[in-house]
C-alpha positions as CSV (number, residue, x, y, z in Angstrom):
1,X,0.0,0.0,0.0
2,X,1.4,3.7,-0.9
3,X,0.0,6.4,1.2
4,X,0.0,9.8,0.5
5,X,-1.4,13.3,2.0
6,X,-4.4,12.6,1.0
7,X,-5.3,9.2,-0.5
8,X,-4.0,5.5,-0.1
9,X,-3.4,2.9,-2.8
10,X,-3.7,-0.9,-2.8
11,X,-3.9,-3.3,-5.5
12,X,-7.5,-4.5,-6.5
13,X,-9.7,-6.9,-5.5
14,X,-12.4,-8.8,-6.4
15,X,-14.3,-7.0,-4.0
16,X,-14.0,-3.4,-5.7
17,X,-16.0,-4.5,-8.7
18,X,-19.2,-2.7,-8.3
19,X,-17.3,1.0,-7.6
20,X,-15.0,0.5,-10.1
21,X,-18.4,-0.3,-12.6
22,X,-20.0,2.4,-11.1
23,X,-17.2,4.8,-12.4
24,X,-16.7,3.3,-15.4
25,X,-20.5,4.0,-16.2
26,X,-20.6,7.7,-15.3
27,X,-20.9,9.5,-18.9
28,X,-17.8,12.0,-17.9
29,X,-15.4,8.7,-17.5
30,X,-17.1,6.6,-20.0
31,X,-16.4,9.8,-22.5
32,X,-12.6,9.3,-22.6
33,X,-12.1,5.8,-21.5
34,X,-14.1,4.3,-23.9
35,X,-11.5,5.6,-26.7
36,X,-8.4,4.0,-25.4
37,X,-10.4,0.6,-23.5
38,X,-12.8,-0.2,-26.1
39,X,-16.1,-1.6,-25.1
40,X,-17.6,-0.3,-21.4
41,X,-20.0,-2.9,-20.2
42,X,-20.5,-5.0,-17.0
43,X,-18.1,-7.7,-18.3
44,X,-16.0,-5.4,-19.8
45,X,-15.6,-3.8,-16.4
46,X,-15.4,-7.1,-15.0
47,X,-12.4,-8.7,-17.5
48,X,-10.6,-5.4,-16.9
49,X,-10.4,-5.7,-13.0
50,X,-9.2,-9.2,-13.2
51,X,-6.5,-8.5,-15.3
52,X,-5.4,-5.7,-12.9
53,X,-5.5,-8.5,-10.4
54,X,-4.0,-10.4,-12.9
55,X,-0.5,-8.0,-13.4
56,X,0.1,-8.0,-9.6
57,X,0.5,-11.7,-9.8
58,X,2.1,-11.8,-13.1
59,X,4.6,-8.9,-13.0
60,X,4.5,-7.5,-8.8
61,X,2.9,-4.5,-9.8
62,X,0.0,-3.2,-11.4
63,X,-3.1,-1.2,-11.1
64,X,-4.1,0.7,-7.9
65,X,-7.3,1.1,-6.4
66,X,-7.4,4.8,-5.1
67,X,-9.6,5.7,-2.1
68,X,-9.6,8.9,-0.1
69,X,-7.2,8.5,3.3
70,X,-10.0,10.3,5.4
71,X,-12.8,8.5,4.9
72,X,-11.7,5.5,2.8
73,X,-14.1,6.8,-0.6
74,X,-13.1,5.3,-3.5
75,X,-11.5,7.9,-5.7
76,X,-10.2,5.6,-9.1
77,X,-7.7,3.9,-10.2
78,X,-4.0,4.4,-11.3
79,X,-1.1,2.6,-12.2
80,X,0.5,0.6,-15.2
81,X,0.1,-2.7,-17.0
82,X,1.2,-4.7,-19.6
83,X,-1.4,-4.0,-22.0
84,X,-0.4,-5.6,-25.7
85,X,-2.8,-3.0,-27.7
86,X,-0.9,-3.8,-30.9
87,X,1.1,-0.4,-30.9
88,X,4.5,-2.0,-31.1
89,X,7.4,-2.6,-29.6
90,X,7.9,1.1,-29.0
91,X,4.5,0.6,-26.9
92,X,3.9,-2.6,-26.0
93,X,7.2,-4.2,-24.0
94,X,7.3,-1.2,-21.4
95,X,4.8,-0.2,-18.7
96,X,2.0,1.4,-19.8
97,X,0.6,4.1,-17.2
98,X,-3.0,5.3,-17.2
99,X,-5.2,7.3,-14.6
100,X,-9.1,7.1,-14.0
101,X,-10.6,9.4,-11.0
102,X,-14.8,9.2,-10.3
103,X,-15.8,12.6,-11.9
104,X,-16.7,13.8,-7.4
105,X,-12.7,13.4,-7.1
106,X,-11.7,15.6,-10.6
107,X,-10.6,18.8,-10.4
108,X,-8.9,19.0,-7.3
109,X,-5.2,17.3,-8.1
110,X,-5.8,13.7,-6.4
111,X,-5.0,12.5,-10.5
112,X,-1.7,14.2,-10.0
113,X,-1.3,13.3,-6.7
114,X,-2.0,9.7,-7.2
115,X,0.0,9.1,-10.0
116,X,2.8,10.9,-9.2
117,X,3.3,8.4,-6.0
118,X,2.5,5.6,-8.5
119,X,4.9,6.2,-10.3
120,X,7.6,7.3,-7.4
121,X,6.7,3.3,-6.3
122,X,7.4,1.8,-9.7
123,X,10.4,4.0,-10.2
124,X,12.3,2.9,-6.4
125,X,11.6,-0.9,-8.2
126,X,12.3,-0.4,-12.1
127,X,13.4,2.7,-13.3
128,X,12.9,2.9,-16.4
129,X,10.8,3.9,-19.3
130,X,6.6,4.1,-19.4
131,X,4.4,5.0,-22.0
132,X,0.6,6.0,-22.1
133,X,-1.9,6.7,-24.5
134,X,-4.7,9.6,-24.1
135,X,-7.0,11.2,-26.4
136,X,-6.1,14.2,-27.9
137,X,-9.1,16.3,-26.9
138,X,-8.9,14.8,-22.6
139,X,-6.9,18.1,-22.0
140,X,-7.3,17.5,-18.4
141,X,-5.1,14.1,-18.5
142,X,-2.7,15.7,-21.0
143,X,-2.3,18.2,-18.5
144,X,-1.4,15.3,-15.6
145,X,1.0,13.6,-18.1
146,X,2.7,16.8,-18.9
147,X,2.8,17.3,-14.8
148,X,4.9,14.0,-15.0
149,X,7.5,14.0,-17.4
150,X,5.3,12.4,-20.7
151,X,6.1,13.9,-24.3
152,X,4.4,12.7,-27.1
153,X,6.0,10.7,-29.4
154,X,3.8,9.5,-31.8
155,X,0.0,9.9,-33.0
156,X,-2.3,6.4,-33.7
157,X,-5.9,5.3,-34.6
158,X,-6.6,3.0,-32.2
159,X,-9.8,0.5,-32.1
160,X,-11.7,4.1,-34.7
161,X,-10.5,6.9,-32.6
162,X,-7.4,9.5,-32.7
163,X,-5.4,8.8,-29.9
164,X,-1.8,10.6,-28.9
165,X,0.7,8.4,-27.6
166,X,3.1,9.5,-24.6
167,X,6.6,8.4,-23.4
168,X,8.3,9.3,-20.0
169,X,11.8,8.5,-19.2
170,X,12.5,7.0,-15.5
């Protein structure tokens, strides 16, 4: 578990399934997250938090569940995965980072917040290059990636939609 001012993150479990689908159904999520995760239903939510499951077991790290330090609320989710979208090797073989917050939590730096002590944890264990992948238009994550190091390095279609890919080195 990483804690910081404000928040504390843990991998998932099993038992975080109907917030994390709650989140994933709100239009303002749904918006951005459908472009770069495809499909958004129940068992889409569902395949997505077992493989977040999954990476911890697979690789040590993974994706955190995000919840507020005060009163335990469940803020998102943030961290990195192995992904294999297809993008290439320039893409595929390194961590991919990505940041989700429940639209109550946006606006008040807890993205910036939680990421940045993601990726201070992954960093202290493999320093080294991540990538991400945000639509062009999501200023507001653009805006957290800039806040950690990303440049853009290259512009894709994936799955019908524009997307802008980002590189950060550890």
């Amino acid at each position: 578990m990483i804690e910081t001012e404000r928040l504390s993150l843990a991998p998932p479990m099993v038992a975080d399934f109907e917030e994390v689908w709650a989140m994933h159904q709100d239009p303002a999520v749904a918006r951005f997250l459908s472009q770069v995760m495809g499909a958004n239903g129940p068992d889409d939510a569902w395949r997505k938090l077992l493989r977040n499951i999954g990476h911890w077991a697979a690789f040590g790290m993974g994706v955190f569940v995000v919840r507020a330090r005060e009163d335990g609320a469940f803020v998102g989710e943030v961290g990195f995965g192995y992904f294999r979208r297809g993008l290439g090797a320039a893409f595929d073989t390194v961590p991919e980072a990505g940041w989700i917050l429940a639209p109550r939590f946006q606006g008040r730096g807890m993205a910036s917040e939680a990421a940045r002590a993601a990726h201070d944890w992954l960093m202290a264990r493999d320093p080294g290059r991540t990538v991400c992948m945000i639509a062009p238009e999501n200023a507001v994550s653009l805006r957290v990636a800039a806040k950690l190091g990303y440049r853009s390095f290259d512009d894709v279609d994936y799955k019908g939609s524009a997307v802008t890919l980002l590189e950060r080195m550890g």
